[in-house]
C-alpha angles and dihedrals in degrees: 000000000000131000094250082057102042085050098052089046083058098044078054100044081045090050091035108040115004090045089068083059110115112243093022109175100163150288146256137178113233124177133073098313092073086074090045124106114253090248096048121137114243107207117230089259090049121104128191110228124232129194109193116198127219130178101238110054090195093065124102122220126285144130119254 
């Protein structure tokens, strides 16, 4: 997989899954990838990072 790839699965999984969260506000990757070329290649043991964002920073995790 390359970078361009492993980005547009986690804008899905943010519009698909984080967005239910209650008190969404929004999501960024964070980590290494965010230096890396759009057609690098991620190696089998790399992750993309994602920071998802919710209003009450008190809240633990869970779906509305």
């Amino acid at each position: 997989m390359v970078v361009k790839q492993a980005r547009e699965a986690a804008r899905l999984w943010m519009v698909e899954e984080a967005s239910g969260i209650r008190g969404f506000c929004g999501a960024y990757t964070a980590g290494s990838t965010n230096w890396l070329p759009d057609d690098a290649d991620l190696t089998t043991a790399s992750d993309l990072d994602i920071m998802v964002v919710l209003a009450d920073q008190n809240q633990v995790g869970g779906r509305t």
